[in-house]
C-alpha positions as CSV (number, residue, x, y, z in Angstrom):
1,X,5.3,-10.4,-45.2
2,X,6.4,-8.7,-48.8
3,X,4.7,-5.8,-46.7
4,X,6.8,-5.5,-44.0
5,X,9.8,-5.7,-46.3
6,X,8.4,-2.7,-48.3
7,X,7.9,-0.5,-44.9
8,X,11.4,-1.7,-43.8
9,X,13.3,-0.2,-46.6
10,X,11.3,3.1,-46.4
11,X,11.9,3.7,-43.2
12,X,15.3,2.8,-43.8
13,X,15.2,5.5,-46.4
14,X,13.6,7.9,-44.5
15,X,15.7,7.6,-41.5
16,X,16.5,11.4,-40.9
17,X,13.0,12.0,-40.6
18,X,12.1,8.7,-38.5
19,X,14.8,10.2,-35.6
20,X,12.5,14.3,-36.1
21,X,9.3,12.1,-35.7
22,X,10.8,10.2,-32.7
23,X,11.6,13.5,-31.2
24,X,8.9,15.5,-32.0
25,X,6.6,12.5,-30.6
26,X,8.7,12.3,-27.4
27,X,8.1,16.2,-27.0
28,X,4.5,16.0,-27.3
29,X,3.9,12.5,-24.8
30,X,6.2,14.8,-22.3
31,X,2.7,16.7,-20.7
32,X,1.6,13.3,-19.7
33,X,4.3,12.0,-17.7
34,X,3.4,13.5,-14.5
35,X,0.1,12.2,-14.6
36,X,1.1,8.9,-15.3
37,X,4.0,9.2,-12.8
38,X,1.2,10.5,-10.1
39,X,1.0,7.4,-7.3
40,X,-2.2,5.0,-8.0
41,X,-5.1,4.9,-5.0
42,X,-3.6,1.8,-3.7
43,X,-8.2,0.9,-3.3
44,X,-8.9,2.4,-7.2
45,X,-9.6,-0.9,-8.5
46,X,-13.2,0.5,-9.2
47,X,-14.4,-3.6,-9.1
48,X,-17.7,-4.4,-10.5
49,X,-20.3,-5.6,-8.6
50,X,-23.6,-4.5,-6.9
51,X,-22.7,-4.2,-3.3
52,X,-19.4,-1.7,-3.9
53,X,-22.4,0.1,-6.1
54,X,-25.0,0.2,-3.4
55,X,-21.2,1.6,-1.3
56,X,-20.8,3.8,-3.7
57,X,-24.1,5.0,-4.0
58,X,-24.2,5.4,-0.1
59,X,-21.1,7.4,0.0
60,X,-22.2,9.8,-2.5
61,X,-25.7,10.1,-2.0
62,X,-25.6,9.7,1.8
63,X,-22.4,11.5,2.9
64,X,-23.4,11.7,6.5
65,X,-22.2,8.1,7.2
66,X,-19.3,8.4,9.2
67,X,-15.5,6.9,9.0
68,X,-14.5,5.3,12.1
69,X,-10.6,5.2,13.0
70,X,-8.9,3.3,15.2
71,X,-5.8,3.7,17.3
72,X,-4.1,0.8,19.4
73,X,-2.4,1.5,22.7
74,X,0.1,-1.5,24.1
75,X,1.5,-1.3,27.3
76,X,5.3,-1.1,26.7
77,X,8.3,-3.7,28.7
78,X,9.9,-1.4,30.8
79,X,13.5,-3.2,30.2
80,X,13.1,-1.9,26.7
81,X,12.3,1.2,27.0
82,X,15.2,3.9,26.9
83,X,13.9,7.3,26.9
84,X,10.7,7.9,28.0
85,X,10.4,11.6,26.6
86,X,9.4,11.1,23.1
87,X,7.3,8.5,20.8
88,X,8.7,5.3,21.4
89,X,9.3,2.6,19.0
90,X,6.9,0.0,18.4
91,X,9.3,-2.3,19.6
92,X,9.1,-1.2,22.8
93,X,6.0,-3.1,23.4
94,X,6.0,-5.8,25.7
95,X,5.3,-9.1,24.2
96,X,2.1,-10.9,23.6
97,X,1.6,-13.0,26.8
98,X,-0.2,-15.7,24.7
99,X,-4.4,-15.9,24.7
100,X,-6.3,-15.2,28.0
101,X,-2.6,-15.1,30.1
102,X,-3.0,-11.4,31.6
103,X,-0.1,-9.0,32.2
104,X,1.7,-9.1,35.6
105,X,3.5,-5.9,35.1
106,X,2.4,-3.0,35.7
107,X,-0.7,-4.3,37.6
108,X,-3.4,-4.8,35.7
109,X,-1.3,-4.0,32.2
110,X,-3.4,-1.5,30.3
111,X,-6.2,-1.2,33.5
112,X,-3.2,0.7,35.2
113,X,-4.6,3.5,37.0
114,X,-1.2,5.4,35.8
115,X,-1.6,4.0,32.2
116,X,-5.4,4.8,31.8
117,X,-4.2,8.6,32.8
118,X,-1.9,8.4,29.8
119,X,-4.1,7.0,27.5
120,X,-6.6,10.2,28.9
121,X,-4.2,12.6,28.2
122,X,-3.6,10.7,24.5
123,X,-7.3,11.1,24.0
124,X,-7.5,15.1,25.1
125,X,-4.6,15.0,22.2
126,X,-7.7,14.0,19.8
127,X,-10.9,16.3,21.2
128,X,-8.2,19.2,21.0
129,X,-7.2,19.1,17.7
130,X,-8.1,21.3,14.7
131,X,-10.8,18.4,13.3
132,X,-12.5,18.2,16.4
133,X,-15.7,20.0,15.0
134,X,-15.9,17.7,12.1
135,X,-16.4,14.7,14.5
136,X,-19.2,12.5,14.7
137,X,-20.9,11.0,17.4
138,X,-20.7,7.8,19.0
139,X,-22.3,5.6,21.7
140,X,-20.5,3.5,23.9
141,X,-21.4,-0.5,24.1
142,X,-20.3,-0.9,27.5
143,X,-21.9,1.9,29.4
144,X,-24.8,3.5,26.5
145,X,-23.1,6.6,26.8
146,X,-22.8,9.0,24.0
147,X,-19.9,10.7,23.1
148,X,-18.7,13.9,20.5
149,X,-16.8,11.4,18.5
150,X,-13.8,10.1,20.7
151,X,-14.1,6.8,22.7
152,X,-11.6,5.8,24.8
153,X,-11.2,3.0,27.5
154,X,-10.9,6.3,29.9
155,X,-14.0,7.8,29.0
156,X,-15.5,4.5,29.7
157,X,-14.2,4.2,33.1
158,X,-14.9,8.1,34.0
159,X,-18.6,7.3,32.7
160,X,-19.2,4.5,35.1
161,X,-17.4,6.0,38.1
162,X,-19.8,9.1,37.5
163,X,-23.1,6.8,37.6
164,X,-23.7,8.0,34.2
165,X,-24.2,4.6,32.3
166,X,-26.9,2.0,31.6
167,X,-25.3,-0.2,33.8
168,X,-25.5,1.5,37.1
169,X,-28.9,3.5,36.1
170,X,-32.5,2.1,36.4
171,X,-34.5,1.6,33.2
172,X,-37.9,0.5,31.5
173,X,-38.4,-2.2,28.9
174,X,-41.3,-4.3,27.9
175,X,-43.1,-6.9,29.8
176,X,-46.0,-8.2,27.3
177,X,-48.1,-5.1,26.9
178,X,-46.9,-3.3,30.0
179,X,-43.9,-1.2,30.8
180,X,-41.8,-2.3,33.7
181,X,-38.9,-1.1,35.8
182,X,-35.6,-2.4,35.7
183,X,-33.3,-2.6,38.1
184,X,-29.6,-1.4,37.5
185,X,-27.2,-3.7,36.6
186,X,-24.6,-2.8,39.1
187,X,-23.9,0.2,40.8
188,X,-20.9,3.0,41.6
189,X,-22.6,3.5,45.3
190,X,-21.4,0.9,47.2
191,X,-17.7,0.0,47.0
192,X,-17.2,-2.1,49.5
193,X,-14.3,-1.0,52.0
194,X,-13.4,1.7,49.0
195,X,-15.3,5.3,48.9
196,X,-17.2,5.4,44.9
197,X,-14.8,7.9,43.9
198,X,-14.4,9.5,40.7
199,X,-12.2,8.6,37.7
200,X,-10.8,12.3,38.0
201,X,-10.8,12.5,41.7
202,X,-7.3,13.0,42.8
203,X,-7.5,10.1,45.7
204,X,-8.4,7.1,43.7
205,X,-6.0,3.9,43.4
206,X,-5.6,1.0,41.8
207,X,-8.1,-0.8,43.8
208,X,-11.0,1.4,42.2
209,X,-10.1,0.9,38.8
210,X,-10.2,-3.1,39.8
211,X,-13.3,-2.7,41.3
212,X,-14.8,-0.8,38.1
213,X,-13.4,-2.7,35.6
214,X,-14.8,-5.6,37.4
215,X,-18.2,-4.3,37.1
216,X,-18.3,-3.4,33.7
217,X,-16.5,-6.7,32.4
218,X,-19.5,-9.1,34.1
219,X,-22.7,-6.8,33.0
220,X,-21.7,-5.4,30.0
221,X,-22.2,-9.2,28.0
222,X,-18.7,-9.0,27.0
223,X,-18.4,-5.0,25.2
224,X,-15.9,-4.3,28.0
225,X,-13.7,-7.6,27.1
226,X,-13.5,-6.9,23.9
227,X,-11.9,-3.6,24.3
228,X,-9.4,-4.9,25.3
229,X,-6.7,-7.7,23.5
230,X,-7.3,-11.0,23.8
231,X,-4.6,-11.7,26.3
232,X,-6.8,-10.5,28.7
233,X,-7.3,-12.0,31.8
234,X,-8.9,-11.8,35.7
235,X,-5.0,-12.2,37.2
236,X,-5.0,-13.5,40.9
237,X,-3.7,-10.9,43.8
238,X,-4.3,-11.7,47.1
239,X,-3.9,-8.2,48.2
240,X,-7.2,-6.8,45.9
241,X,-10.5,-6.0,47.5
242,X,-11.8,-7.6,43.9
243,X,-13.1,-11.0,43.7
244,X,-13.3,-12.6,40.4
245,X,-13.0,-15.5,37.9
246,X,-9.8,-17.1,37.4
247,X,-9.0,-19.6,34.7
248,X,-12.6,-18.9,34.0
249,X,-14.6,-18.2,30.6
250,X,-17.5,-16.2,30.1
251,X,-20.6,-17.2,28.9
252,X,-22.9,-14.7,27.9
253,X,-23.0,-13.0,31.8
254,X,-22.4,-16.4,33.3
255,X,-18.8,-17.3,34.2
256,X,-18.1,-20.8,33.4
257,X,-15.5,-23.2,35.3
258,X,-14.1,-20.1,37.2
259,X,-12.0,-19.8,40.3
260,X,-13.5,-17.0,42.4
261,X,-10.5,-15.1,44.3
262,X,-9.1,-12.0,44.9
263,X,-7.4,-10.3,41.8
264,X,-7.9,-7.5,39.2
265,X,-8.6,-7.6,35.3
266,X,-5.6,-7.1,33.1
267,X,-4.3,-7.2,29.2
268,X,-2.2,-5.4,26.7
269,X,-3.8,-3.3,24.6
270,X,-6.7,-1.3,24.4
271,X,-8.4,0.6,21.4
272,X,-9.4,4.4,20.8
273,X,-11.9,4.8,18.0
274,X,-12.9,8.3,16.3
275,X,-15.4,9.0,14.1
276,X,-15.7,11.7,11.2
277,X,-18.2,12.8,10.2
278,X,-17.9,12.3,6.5
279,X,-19.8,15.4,5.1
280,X,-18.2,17.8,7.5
281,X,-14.9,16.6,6.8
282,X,-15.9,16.7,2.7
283,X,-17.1,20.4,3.2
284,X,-14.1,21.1,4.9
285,X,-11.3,20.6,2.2
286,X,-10.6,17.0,3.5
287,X,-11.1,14.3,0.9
288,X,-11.2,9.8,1.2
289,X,-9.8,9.6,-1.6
290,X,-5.9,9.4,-1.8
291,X,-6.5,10.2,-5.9
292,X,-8.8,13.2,-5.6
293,X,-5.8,14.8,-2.9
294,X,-3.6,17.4,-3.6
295,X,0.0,15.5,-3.8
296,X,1.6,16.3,0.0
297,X,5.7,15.3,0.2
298,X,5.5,13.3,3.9
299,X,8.7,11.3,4.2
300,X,12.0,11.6,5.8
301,X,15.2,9.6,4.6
302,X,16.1,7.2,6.8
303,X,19.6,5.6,6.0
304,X,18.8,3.8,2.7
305,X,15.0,4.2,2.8
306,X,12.0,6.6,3.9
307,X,9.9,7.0,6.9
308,X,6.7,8.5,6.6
309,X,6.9,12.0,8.4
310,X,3.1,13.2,7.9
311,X,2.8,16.8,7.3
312,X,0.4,19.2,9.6
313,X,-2.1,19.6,7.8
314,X,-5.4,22.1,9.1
315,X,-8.8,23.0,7.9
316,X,-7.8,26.5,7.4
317,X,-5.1,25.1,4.8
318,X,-7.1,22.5,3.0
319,X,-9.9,25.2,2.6
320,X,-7.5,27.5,1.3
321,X,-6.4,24.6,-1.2
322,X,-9.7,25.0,-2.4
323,X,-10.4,28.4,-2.5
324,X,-7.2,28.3,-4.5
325,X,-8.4,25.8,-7.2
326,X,-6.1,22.8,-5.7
327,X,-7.3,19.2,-4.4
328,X,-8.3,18.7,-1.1
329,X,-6.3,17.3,1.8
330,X,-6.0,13.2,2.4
331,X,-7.4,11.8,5.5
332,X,-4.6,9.4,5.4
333,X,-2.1,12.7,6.0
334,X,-4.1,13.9,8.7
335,X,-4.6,10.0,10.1
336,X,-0.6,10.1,10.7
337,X,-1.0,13.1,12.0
338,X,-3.0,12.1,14.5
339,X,-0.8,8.9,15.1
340,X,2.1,11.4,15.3
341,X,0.6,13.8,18.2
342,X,-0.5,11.0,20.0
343,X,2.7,9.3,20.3
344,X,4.7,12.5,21.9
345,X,2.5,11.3,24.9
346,X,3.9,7.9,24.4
347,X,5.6,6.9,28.0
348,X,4.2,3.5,29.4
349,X,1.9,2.4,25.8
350,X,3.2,2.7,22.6
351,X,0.6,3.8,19.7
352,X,-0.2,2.3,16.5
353,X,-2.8,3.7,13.6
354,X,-4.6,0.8,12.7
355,X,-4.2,0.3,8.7
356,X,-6.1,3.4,7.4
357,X,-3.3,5.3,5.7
358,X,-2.1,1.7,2.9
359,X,-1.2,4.8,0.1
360,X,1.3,6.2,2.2
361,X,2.7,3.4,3.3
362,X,3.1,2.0,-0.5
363,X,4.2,5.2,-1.3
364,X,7.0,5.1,1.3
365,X,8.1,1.4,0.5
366,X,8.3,2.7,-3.0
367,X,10.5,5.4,-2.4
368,X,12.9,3.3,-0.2
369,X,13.3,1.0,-2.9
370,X,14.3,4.1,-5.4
371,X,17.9,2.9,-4.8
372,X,17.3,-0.7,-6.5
373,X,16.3,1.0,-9.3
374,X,19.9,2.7,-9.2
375,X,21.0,-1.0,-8.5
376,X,19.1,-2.5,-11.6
377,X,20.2,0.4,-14.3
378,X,23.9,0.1,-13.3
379,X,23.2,-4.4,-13.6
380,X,21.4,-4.0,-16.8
381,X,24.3,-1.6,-18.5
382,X,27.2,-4.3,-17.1
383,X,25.0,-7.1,-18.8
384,X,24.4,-4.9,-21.4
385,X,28.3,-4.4,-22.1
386,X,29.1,-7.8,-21.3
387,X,26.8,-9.0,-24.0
388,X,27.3,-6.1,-26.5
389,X,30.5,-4.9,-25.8
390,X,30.6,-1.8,-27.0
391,X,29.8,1.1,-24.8
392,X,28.2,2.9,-27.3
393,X,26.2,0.4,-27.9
394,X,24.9,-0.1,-24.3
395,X,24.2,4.0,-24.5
396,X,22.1,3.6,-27.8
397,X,20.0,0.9,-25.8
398,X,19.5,3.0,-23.0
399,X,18.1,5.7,-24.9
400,X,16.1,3.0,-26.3
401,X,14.9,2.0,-23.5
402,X,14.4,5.2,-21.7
403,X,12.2,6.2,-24.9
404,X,10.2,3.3,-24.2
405,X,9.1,4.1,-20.9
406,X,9.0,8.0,-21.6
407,X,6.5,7.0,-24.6
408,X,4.1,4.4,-22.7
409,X,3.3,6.7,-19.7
410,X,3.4,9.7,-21.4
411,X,0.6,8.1,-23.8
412,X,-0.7,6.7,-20.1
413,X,-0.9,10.0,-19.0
414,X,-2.9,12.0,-22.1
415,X,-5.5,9.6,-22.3
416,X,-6.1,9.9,-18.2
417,X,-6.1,14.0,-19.3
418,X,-8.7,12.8,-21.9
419,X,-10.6,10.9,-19.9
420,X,-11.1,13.7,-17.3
421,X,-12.0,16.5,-20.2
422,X,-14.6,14.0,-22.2
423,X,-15.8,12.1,-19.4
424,X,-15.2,8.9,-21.3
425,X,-12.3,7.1,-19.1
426,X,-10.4,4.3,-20.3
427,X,-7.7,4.2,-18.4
428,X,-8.2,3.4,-14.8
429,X,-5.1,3.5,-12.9
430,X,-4.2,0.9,-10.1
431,X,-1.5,-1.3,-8.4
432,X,-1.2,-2.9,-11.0
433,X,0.4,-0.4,-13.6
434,X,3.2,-0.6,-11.2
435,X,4.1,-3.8,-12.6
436,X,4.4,-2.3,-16.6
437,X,8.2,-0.7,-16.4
438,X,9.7,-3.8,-15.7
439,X,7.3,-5.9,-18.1
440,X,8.7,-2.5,-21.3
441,X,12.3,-2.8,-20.1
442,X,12.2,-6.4,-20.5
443,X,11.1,-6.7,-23.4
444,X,12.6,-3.4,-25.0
445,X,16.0,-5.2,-23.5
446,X,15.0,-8.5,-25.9
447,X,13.9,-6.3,-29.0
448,X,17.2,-4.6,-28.9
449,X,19.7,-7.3,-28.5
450,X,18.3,-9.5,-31.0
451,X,18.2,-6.3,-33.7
452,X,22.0,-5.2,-32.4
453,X,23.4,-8.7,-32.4
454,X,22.1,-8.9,-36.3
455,X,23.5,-6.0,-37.1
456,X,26.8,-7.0,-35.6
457,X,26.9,-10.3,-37.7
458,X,26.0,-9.2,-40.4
459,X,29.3,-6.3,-40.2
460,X,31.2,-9.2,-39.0
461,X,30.7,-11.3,-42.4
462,X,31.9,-8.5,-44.3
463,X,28.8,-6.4,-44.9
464,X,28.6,-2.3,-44.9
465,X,26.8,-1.1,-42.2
466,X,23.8,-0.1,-44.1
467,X,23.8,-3.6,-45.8
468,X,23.8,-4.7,-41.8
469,X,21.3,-2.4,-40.8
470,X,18.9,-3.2,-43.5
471,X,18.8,-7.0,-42.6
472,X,18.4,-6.1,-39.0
473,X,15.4,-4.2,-39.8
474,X,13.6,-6.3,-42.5
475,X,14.3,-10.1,-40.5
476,X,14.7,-9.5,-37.2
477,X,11.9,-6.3,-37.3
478,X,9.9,-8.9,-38.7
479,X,10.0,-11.3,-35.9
480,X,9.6,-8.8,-33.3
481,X,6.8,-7.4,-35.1
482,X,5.1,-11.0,-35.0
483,X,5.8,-11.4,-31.4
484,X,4.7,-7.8,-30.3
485,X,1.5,-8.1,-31.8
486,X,1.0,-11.4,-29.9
487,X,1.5,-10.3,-26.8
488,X,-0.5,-6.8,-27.9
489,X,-3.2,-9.4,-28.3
490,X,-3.0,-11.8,-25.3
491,X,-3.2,-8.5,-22.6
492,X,-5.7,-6.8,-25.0
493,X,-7.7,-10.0,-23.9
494,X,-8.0,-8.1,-20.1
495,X,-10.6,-5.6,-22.2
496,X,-13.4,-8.4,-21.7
497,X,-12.8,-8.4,-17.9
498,X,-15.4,-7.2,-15.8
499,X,-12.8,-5.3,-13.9
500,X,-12.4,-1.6,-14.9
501,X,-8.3,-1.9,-13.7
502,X,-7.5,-4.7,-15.3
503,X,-8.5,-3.7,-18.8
504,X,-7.0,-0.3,-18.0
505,X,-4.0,-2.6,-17.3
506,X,-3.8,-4.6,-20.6
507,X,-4.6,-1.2,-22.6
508,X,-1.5,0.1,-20.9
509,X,0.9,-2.8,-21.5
510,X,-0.5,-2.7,-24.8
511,X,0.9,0.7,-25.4
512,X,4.2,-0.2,-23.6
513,X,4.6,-3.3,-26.1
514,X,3.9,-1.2,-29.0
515,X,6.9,1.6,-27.6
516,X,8.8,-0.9,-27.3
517,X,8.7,-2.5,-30.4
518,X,8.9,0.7,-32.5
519,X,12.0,2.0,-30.5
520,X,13.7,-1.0,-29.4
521,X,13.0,-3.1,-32.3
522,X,12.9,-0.5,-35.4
523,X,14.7,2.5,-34.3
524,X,17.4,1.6,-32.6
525,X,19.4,-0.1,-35.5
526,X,18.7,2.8,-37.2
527,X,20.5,5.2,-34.6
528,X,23.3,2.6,-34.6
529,X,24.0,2.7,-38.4
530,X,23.8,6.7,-37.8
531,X,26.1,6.6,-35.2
532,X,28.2,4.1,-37.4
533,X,28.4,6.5,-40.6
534,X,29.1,9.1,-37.9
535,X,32.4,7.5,-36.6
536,X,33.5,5.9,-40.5
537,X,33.2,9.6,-41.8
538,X,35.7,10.5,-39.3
539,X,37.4,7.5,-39.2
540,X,37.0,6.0,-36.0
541,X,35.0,2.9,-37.4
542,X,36.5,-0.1,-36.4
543,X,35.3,-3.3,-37.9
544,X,33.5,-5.6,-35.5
545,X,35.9,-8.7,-33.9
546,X,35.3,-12.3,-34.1
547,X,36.8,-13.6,-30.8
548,X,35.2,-12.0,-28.8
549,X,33.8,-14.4,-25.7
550,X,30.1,-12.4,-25.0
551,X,27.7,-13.4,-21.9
552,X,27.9,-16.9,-23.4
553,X,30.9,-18.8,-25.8
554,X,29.1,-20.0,-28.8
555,X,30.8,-23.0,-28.3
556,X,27.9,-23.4,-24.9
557,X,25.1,-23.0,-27.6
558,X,26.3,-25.3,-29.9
559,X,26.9,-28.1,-27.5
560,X,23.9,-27.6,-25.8
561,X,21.7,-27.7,-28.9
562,X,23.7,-30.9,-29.7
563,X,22.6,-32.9,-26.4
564,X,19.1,-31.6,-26.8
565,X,18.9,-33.4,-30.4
566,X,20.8,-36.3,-29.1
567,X,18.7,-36.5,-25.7
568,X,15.1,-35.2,-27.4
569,X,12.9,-38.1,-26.1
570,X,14.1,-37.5,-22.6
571,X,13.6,-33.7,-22.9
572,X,10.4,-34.3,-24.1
573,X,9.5,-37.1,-21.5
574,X,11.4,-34.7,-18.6
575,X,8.8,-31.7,-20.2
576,X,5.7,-33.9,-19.9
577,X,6.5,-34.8,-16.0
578,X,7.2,-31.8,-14.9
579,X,3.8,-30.3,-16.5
580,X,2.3,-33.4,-15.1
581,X,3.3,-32.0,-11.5
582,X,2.7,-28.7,-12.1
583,X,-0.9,-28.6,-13.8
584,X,-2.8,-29.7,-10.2
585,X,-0.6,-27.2,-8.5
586,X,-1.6,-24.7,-10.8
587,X,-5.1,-25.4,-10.8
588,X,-5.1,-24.6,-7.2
589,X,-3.8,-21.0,-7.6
């Protein structure tokens, strides 16, 4: 390591010009910070294999495959509701009655005549707005109807009460090698005591809506069940002109160990799907792809944190965006959106979006947790006192440290650049580079204790402070050298993965390691024997004390290194059970 030694005292000789190269380095990573800094696609892990391909493939090659969202309605409990004029909060929502137990209030839960007009009106919310022309169409699985891209529980209703469905229309299939009539199914003609209105006829009750979900839930094999949560359930009322199976289970269209009696069909929640179309809303300034967006701001504070306040985002914006040379607009804004509308309608059901908008929400959790970070600078700087006691050493660090992270993503951040100019990409940003400031700090924290606390003994056994600094650099630089090239090595192992963002990942904590090692490790006792000759040339150099009690007395360390020695076979014995227990636990990870 004569080598090392060598490089040491040049660089100890060429300080002056090691703090201009820090500098000038620092200036020219700067460009690549926002890039870096730009939130990861919480999906870009770009995994290898040949079904996300043949995905791929489909998605770019066939863009007229459509994206199906979904929207939950639950009926709210009316003791928890306050103020019905606005969107209500999700725990408004009356509690899950437990598998196949039915909701008592209102009648029929979701089925409500009164709630199925509100979760109409939530629909027309949808078909109105400004993406409406980019929808694609769907077919019901209860009636066979078609639809221009919104399907609701509503529009499955108003189809059957207008005989417009498979299920109350005749129809042909295939008898060997002859074509044969089929009768309907069921029918919207004869309703018993009731007159076969219409679902928008002004005169129809509760006791249609019984008698049509009826219907539809025993000849549709099931579609109409599962529309609806699994608490649903055929609730007895003696006063409905409905009879159907209670405590019973269906069996393809057979109802098995059923109690035929007078009652309705009831449960909690209900869906709404929609369906883009994926080329329209592509040649329309909308993107999939949270990392291809143009970066929206769409959060509110909210006492310590953020809620996610979706901006309006329209065609004629997003296709200005483009005009104008920006990104495209994220579905997931517009998804929110959506969600948002919706719930100003929100009076008996509260609505949720159904997990298609995971960016923002990391996003937000992210930026409400903005404050820990305020938490863990002003813990590290106590810590760093405590253990260093000096203030101005606990400033040097922190420039140290701040270097370190500056350094890593700006570096990050120019290779992305040179990625997208060259085509050749090696960096491949994910989740996962979340995890790299903490791993830097960490170790940029280690680097420059151990090269601060040498320095300091050394001062304190009568050396100058170049004499000080010059050790600090050629033993303990050594030793972080040694260890920051092992731990360079073990995450450059992730460049064999099959993975795309996990090598990105050990690339990028390989240039963290490296950041930290050359400001942590070599620079900063440099800047503190700088500093030093800065305060002894003015005379404000005090010498370092000896009594000092720091995050732990000495007096600890030596007795626990005693008992270790004395104790060694039981360490060692206490080592091996321990990995004894842990190695089949670990296995099972």
């Amino acid at each position: 390591m004569s080598g090392f030694s060598v490089f040491a005292e040049s660089l100890f000789e060429r300080r002056r010009i090691a703090h201009v190269i820090v500098g000038l380095v620092t200036l020219l990573l700067l460009p690549g910070l926002p890039v870096s800094l730009t939130p990861a696609d919480i999906e870009s892990y770009d995994l290898a294999s040949p079904e996300l391909d043949a995905s791929r493939v489909i998605q770019d090659e066939f863009t007229g495959n459509g994206v199906i969202v979904g929207y939950i309605f639950t009926v709210t409990d009316s003791n928890l509701v306050q103020d019905t004029t606005g969107p209500l909060d999700p725990n408004t929502m009356a509690p899950y009655a437990g598998l196949a137990a039915g909701i008592k209030s209102p009648d029929g839960g979701i089925l409500n005549l009164t709630v199925l007009q509100e979760l109409d009106r939530k629909a027309q919310i949808v078909k109105e707005h400004d993406t409406a022309n980019h929808h694609g169409p769907l077919v019901s699985d209860i009636t066979g109807t078609p639809v221009d891209g919104v399907l609701s529980l509503p529009d499955n209703f108003r189809s059957f009460m207008n005989n417009e469905t498979l299920l109350t229309q005749p129809s042909k299939e295939a008898d060997g090698i002859f074509i044969v009539d089929v009768p309907p199914k069921t029918n919207w003609t004869d309703c018993g005591d009731l007159e076969c209105l219409t679902f928008d006829d002004p005169n129809i009750t509760q006791g249609h809506i019984d008698m049509a979900a009826h219907r539809m839930a025993n000849h549709s094999a099931g579609a109409f069940l599962r529309w609806l949560s699994n608490d649903r359930a055929f609730i007895h009322d003696s006063d409905s002109p409905v009879i159907g199976p209670v405590n019973g289970t269906l069996d393809g269209e057979e109802w098995v160990d059923a109690e035929w009696m007078p009652g309705r069909w009831s449960a909690g929640s209900a869906w709404l799907l929609i369906q883009f179309d994926r080329e329209k809303m592509l040649a329309n300034g909308w993107t999939f792809s949270w990392s291809d967006a143009e970066l929206d701001w769409g959060f509110a504070v909210s006492g310590l944190g953020f809620e996610a306040d979706p901006p309006s985002l329209t065609t004629d914006i997003c296709l200005d965006r483009i005009d104008s040379g920006e990104d495209p607009c994220s579905t997931e804004w517009l998804y929110l959106d959506l969600e948002r509308l919706i719930r100003n309608e929100d009076q008996l059901t509260s609505t949720l979006l159904i997990g298609e908008s995971p960016n923002v929400e990391v996003n937000r959790e992210l930026l409400s947790s903005a404050w820990l970070i305020v938490l863990m600078a002003a813990a590290i700087m106590v810590l760093l006192w405590f253990s260093l006691r000096r203030w101005s050493d606990v400033g040097i660090v922190g420039i140290g440290l701040v270097l370190s992270l500056v350094w890593m993503q700006g570096s990050i951040g120019l290779l992305i650049l040179f990625g997208e100019r060259t085509g050749f990409e090696v960096i491949e940003r994910s989740q996962f580079s979340n995890l790299l400031p903490i791993l830097i700090l960490a170790l940029g924290i280690d680097d420059s204790l151990h090269a601060l606390h040498r320095y300091k003994e050394e001062r304190r056994r009568g050396g100058t402070s170049e004499v000080a600094a010059m050790i600090s650099l050629k033993r303990v630089g050594r030793a972080i050298m040694l260890t920051s090239l092992t731990t360079v090595a073990a995450f450059m192992a992730n460049m064999f993965s099959g993975i795309p963002a996990l090598r990105s990942f050990g690339l990028e904590a390989a240039l963290g390691v490296m950041a930290a090692f050359m400001l942590t490790g070599l620079w900063v006792p440099l800047l503190r024997l700088d500093f030093d000759r800065w305060l002894r040339a003015r005379g404000r150099l005090e010498s370092e004390p000896t009594d000092l009690i720091r995050l732990v007395p000495q007096s600890w360390l030596a007795s626990t290194a005693r008992t270790s020695g004395a104790w060694a076979p039981a360490v060692v014995l206490l080592t091996v059970l321990v990995t004894a227990i842990a190695t089949p636990a670990m296995m099972n990870l």
